[in-house]
C-alpha positions as CSV (number, residue, x, y, z in Angstrom):
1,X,-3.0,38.1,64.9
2,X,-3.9,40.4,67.9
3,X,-2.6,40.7,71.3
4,X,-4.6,41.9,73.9
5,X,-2.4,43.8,76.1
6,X,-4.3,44.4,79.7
7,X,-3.2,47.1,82.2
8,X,-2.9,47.1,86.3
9,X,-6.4,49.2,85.8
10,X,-8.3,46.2,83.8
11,X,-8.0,48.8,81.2
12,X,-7.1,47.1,78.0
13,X,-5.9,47.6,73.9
14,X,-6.2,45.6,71.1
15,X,-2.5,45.4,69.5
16,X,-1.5,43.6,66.0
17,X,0.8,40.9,66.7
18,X,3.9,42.3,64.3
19,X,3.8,45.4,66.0
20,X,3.4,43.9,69.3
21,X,6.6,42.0,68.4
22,X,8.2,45.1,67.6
23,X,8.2,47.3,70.5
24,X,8.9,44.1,72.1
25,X,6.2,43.6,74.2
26,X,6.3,41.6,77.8
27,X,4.6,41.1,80.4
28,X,5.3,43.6,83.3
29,X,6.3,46.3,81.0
30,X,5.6,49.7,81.7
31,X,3.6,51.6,79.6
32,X,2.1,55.4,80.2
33,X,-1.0,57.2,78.5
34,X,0.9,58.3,75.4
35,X,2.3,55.3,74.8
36,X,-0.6,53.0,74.8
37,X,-1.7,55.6,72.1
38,X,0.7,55.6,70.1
39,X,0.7,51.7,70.5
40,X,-2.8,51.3,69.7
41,X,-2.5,54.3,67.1
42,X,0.3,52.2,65.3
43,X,-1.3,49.0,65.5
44,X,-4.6,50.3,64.0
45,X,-2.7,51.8,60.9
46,X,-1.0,48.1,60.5
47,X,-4.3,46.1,60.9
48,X,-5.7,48.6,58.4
49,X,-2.6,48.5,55.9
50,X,-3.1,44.3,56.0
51,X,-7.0,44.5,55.8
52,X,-6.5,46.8,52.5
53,X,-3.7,44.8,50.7
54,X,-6.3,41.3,51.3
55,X,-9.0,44.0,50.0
56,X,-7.1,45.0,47.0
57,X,-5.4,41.0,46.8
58,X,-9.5,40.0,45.9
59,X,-10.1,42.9,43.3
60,X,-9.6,45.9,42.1
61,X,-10.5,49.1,43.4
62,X,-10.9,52.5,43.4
63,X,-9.5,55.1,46.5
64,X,-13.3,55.9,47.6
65,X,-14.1,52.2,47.1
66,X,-11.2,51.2,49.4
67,X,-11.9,54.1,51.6
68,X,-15.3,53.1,52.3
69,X,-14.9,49.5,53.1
70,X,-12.1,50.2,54.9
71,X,-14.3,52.8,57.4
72,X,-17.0,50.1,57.4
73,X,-14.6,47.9,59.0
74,X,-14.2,50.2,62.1
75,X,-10.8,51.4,61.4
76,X,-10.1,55.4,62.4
77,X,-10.4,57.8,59.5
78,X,-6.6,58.7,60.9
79,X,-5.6,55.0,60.1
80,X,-7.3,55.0,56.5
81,X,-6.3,57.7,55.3
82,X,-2.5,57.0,56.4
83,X,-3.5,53.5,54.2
84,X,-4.7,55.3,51.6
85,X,-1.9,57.8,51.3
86,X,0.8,54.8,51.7
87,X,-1.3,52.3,48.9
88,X,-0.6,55.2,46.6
89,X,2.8,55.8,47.1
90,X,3.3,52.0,46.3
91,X,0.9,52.2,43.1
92,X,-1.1,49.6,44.4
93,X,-4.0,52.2,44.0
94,X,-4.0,54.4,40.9
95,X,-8.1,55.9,39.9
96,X,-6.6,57.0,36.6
97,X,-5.5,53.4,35.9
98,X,-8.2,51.7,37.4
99,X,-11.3,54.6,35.5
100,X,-9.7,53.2,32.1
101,X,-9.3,49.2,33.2
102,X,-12.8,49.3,34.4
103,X,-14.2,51.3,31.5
104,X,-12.8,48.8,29.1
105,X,-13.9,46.1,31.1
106,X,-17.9,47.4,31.4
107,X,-17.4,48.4,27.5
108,X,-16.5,44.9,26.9
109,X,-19.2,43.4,29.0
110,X,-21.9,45.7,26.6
111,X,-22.6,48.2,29.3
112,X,-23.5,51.5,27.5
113,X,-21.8,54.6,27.8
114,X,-23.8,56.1,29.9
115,X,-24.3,53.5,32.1
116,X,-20.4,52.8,32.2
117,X,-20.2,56.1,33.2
118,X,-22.7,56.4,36.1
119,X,-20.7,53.3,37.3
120,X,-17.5,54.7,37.4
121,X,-18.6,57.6,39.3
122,X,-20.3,55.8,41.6
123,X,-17.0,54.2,42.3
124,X,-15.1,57.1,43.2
125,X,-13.8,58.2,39.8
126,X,-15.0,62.2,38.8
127,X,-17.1,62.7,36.1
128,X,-14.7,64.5,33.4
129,X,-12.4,61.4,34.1
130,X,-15.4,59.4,33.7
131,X,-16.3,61.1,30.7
132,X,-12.4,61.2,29.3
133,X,-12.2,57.2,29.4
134,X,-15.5,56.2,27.7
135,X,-14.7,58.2,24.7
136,X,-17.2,55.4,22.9
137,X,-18.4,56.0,19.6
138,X,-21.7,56.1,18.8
139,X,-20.9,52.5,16.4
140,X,-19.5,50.9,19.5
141,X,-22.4,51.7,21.0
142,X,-24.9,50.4,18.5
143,X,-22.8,47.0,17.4
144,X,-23.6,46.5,21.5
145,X,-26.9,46.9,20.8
146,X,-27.2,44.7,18.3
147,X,-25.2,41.6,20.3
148,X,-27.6,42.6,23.1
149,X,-30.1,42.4,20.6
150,X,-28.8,38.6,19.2
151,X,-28.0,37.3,22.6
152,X,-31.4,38.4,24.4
153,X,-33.9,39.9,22.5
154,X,-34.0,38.2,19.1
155,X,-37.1,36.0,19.5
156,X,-38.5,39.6,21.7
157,X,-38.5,41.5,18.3
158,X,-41.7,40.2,16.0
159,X,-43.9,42.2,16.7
160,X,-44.7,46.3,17.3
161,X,-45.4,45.6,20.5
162,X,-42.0,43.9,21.2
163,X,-40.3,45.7,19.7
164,X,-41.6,48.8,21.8
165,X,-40.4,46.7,25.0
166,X,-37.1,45.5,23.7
167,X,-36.3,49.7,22.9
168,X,-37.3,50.1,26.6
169,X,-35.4,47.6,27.9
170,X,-32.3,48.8,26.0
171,X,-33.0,52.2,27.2
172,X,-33.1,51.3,30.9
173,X,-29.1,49.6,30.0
174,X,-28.4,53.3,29.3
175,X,-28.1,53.8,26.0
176,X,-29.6,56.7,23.7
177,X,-32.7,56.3,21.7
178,X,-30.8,57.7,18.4
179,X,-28.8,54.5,18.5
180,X,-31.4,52.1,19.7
181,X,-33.9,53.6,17.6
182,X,-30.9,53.2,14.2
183,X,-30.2,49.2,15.1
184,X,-33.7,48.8,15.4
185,X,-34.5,50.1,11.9
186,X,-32.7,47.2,10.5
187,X,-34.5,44.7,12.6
188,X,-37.8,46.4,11.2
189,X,-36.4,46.1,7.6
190,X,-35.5,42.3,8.3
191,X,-38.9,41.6,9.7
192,X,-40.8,43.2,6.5
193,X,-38.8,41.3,4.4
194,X,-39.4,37.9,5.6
């Protein structure tokens, strides 16, 4: 999908094939300074464009996340940023839509608040948006606890001891003590009574 055109100086530029085809490029054309630029500035911005759509084709993703893999794939900030801007013209990137999708998505998973949070912002998304879409109560975030609880640490919770463990692994998922500490009381009440 790329044409290498070669010059009388054994000078040479990478161009992408549709814009190649385009300018209607042959052999024994002339071409000065500025144009090869703009050539090679032209064909960058398309082999960026097509590298983002296949990015955004396999999943979603937020401006900085496309951003970055887009700059670790050698392409010109110039380039990316034209990418980025045109991406959100077509709504193909949106970090308002994509902060809520993926907080429902991590919420659904049983990723705490907090931890849904640092996630998003790690992703691109600010931390008042952040904030704004995990509007979780604090019983969402204990009935987590308690499938977290069910699913992994049931046969963890016999004893002190375990129980000590299972609060610090819950903690480390992100979420507070008040609400680990509440589900736990009822796994302490369980226990006494057979």
């Amino acid at each position: 999908h790329i044409y290498e055109v070669r010059f009388d100086d054994d000078t040479y530029i990478n161009v992408d094939i549709t814009v190649a085809e385009e300018k209607g490029l042959k052999e024994g054309m002339e071409i000065d300074d500025n144009g090869a630029f703009a050539l090679e500035d032209e064909s960058d911005m398309a082999r960026c464009t097509s590298r983002a759509l296949f990015y955004l084709s396999r999943s979603d993703k937020s401006e900085k996340a496309l951003y970055d893999k887009l700059i670790k794939a050698g392409f010109s900030k110039n380039a990316v940023s034209h990418t980025l801007k045109r991406m959100k013209e077509l709504s193909y990137i949106n970090d308002d839509d994509y902060a809520v999708r993926q907080a429902s998505r991590l919420n659904d998973a049983g990723f705490s608040k907090r931890e849904t949070i640092n996630r998003l912002i790690k992703a691109g998304i600010s931390l008042d948006k952040a904030k704004e879409v995990c509007d979780f109560s604090a019983n969402a975030e204990q009935e987590k606890i308690r499938r977290l609880i069910e699913k992994k640490y049931k046969d963890k919770i016999l004893n002190s001891d375990s129980v000590q463990k299972t609060a610090a692994a819950l903690s480390r998922r992100g979420f507070l003590f008040s609400d680990i500490r509440a589900v736990l009381k009822e796994y302490d009440s369980r226990i006494e009574n057979g």
